[in-house]
One Martini backbone bead per residue (centre of mass of N, CA, C, O) as a GRO file, in nm:
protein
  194
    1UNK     BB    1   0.148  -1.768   0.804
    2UNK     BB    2   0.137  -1.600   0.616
    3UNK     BB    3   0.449  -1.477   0.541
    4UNK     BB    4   0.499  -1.755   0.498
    5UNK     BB    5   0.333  -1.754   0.200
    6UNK     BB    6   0.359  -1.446   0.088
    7UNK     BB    7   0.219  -1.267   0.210
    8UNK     BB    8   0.157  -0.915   0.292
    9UNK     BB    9   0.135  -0.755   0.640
   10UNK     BB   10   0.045  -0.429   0.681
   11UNK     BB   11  -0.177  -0.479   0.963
   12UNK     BB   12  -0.307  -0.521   1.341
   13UNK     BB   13  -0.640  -0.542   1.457
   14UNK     BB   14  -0.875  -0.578   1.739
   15UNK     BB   15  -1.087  -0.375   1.593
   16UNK     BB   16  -1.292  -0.220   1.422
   17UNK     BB   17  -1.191   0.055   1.427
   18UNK     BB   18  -0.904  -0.029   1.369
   19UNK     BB   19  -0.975  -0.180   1.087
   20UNK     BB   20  -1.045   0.090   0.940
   21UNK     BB   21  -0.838   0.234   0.968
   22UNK     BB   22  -0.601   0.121   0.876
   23UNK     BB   23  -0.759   0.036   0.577
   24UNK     BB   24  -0.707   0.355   0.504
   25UNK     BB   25  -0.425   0.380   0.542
   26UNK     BB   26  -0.306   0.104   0.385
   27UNK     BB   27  -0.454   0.008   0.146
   28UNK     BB   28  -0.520  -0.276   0.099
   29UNK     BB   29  -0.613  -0.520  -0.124
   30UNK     BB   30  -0.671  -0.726   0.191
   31UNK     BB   31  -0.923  -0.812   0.400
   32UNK     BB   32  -0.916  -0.983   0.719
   33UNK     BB   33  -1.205  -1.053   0.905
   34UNK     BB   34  -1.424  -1.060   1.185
   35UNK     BB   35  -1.743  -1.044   1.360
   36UNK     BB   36  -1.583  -1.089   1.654
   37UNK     BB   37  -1.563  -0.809   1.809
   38UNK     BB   38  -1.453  -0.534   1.985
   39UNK     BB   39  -1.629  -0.234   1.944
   40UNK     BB   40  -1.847  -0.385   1.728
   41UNK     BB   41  -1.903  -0.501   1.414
   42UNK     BB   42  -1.807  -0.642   1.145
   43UNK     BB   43  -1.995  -0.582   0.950
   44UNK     BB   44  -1.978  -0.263   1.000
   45UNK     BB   45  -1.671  -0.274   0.873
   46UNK     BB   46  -1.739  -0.398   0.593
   47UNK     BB   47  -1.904  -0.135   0.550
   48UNK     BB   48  -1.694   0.075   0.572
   49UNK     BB   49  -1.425  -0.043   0.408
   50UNK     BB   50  -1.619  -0.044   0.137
   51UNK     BB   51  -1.689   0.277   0.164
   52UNK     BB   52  -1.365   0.383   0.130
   53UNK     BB   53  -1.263   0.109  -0.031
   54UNK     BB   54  -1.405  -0.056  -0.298
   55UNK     BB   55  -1.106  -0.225  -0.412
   56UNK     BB   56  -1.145  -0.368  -0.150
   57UNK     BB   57  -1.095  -0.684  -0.045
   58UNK     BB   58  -1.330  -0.883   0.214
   59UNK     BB   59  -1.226  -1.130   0.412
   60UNK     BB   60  -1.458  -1.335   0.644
   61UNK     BB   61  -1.317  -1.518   0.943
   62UNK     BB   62  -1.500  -1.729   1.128
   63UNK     BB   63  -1.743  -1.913   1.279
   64UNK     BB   64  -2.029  -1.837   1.153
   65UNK     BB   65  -2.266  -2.056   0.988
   66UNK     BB   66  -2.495  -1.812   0.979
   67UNK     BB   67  -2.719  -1.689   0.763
   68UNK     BB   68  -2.703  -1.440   0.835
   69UNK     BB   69  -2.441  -1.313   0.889
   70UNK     BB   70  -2.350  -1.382   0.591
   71UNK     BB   71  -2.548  -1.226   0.459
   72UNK     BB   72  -2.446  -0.938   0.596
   73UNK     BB   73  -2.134  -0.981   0.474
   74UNK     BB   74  -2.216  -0.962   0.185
   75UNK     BB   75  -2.422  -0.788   0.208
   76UNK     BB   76  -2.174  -0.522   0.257
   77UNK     BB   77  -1.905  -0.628   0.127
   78UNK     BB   78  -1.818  -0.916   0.096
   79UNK     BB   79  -1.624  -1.187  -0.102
   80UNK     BB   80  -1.579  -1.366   0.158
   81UNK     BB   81  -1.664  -1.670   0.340
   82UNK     BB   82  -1.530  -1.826   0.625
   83UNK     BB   83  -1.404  -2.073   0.827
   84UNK     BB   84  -1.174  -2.123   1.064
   85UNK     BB   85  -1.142  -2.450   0.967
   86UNK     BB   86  -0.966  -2.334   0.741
   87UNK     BB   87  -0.708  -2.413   0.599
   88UNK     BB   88  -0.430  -2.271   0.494
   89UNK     BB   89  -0.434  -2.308   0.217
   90UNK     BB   90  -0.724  -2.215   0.152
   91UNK     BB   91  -0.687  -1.929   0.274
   92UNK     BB   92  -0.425  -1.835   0.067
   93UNK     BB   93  -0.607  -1.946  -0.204
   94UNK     BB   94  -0.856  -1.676  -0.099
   95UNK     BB   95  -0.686  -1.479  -0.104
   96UNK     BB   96  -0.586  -1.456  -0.392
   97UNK     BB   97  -0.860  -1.477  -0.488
   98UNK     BB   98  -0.951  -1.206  -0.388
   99UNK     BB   99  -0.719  -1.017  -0.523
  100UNK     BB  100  -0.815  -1.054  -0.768
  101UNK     BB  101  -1.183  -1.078  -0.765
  102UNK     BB  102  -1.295  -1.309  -0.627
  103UNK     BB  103  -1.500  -1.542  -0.507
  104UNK     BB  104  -1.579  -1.698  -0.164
  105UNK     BB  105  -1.697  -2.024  -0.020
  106UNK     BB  106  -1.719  -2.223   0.193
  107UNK     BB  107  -1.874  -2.532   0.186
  108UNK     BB  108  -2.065  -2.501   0.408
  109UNK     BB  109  -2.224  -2.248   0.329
  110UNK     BB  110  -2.328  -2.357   0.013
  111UNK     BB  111  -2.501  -2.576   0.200
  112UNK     BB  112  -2.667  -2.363   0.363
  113UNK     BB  113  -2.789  -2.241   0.170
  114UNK     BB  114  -2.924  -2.409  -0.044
  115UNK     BB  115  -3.119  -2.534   0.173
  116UNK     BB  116  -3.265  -2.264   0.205
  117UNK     BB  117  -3.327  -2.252  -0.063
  118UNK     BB  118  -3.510  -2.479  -0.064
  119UNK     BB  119  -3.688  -2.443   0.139
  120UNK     BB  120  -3.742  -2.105   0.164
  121UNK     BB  121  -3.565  -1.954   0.400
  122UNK     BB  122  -3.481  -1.643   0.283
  123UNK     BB  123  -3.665  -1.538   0.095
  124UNK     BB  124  -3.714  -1.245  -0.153
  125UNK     BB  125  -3.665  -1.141  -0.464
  126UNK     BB  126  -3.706  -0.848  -0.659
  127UNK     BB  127  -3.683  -0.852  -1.068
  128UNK     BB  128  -3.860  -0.577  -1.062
  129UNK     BB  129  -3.723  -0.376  -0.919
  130UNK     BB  130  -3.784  -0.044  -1.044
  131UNK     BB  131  -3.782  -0.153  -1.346
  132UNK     BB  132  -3.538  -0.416  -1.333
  133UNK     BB  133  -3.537  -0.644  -1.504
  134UNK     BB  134  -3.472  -0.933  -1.588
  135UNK     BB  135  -3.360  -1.130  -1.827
  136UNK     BB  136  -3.363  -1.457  -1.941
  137UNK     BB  137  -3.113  -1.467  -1.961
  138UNK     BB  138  -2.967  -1.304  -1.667
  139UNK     BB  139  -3.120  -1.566  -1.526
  140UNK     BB  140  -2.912  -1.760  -1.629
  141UNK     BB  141  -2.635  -1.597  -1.557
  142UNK     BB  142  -2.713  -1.604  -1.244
  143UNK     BB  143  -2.717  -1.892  -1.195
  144UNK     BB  144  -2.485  -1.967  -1.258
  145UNK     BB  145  -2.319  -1.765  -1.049
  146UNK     BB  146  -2.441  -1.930  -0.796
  147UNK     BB  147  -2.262  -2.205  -0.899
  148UNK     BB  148  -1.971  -2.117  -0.965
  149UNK     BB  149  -1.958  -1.979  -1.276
  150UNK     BB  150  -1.744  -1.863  -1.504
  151UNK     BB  151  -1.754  -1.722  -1.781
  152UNK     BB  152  -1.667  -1.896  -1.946
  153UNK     BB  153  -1.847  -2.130  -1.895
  154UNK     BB  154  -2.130  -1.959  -1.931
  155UNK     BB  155  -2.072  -1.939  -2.268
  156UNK     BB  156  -2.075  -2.264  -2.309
  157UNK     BB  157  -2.353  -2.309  -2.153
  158UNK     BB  158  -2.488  -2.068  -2.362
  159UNK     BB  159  -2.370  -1.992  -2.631
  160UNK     BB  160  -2.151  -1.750  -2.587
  161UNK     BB  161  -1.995  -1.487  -2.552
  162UNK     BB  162  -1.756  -1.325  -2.314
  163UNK     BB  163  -1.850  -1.044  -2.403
  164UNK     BB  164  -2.169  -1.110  -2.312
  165UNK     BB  165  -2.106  -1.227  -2.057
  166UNK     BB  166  -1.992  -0.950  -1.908
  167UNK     BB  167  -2.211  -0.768  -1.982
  168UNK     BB  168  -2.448  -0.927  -1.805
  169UNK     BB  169  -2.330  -0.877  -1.555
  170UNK     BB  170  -2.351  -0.605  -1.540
  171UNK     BB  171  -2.643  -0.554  -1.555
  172UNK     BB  172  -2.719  -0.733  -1.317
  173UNK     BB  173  -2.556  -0.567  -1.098
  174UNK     BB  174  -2.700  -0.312  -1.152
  175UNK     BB  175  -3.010  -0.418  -1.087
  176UNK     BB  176  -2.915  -0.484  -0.803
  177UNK     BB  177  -2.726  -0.378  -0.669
  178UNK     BB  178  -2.409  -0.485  -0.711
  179UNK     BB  179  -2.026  -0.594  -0.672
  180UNK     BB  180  -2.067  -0.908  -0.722
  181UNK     BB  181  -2.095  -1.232  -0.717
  182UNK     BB  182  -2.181  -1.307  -0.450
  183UNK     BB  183  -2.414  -1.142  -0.417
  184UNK     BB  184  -2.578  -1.218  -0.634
  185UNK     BB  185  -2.595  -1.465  -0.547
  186UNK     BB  186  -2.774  -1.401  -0.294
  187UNK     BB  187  -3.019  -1.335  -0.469
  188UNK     BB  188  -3.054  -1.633  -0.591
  189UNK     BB  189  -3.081  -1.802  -0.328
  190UNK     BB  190  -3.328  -1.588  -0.216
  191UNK     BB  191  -3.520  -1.679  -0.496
  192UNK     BB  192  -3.454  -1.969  -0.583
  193UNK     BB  193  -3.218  -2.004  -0.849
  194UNK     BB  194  -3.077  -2.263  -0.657
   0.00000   0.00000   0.00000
């Protein structure tokens, strides 16, 4: 079905060890991985294959839209997070949406997060450790990354420049030790700062 819609399929592992090595040998742009797979966790497979090759997009398919799951597989380094009953329409515009360096969650998903985070039921994260405090400023532009909005939209919303807007993500990113905005945006949503 992607070949069919023009992605370029470069090989199918049926296990986690295999689909890290393939993702190893073939260096592809875009990794689509499931999380229930035979011979260890996908969790694992997507924590391996972005620790060997940090600029693979992570791309998870998966049925779970369990908290854990989710949390698990975007702090692994997955930037997307899908559910099987995404059309494929919707698959291949994440797909390529991964490609490009964007992070994608189902709508379910950021449904599931966003309750829990009203609950309060994510944890906490503290945005002062190791002596990393984000500025107030930081945290206007974390909130708006968990909502959604891209640099231009936050530059509006904020009345700064596209280039303050970029400075701002990369500092939040160093301070949180996260490498994209899914990730950021889960600490934010861990925070209640959504």
């Amino acid at each position: 079905m992607l070949a069919a819609d023009g992605i370029s399929v470069v090989g199918e592992a049926t296990d986690g060890d295999g689909a890290v090595a393939l993702a190893v040998a073939k260096k592809p742009n875009v990794v689509v991985i499931d999380l229930s797979m035979p011979g260890g966790s996908g969790t694992d497979a997507v924590r391996r294959i972005v620790a060997s090759l940090p600029e693979v997009h992570v791309v998870v398919l998966t049925v779970s839209s369990g908290e854990s799951d989710v949390l698990d597989a975007l702090a692994a380094g997955a930037c997307c997070y899908l559910l099987k009953e995404t059309r494929l329409e919707e698959l291949v515009a994440s797909i390529r949406l991964a490609a490009a360096g964007h992070a994608v969650l189902s709508r379910d998903i950021v449904r599931t997060l966003a309750a829990q985070a009203r609950a309060g039921s994510l944890g906490s994260v503290d945005f002062h450790a190791g002596g990393a405090a984000l500025s107030a400023r930081e945290l206007e532009v974390l909130r708006l990354i968990a909502q959604g909005a891209d640099n231009a939209t936050i530059g509006r919303e904020l009345s700064i420049s596209g280039h303050t807007v970029k400075q701002h993500v990369t500092s939040i990113f160093g301070k949180l030790g996260v490498q994209n905005r899914v990730q950021a945006a889960v600490c934010a949503v861990r925070a209640s700062l959504v």
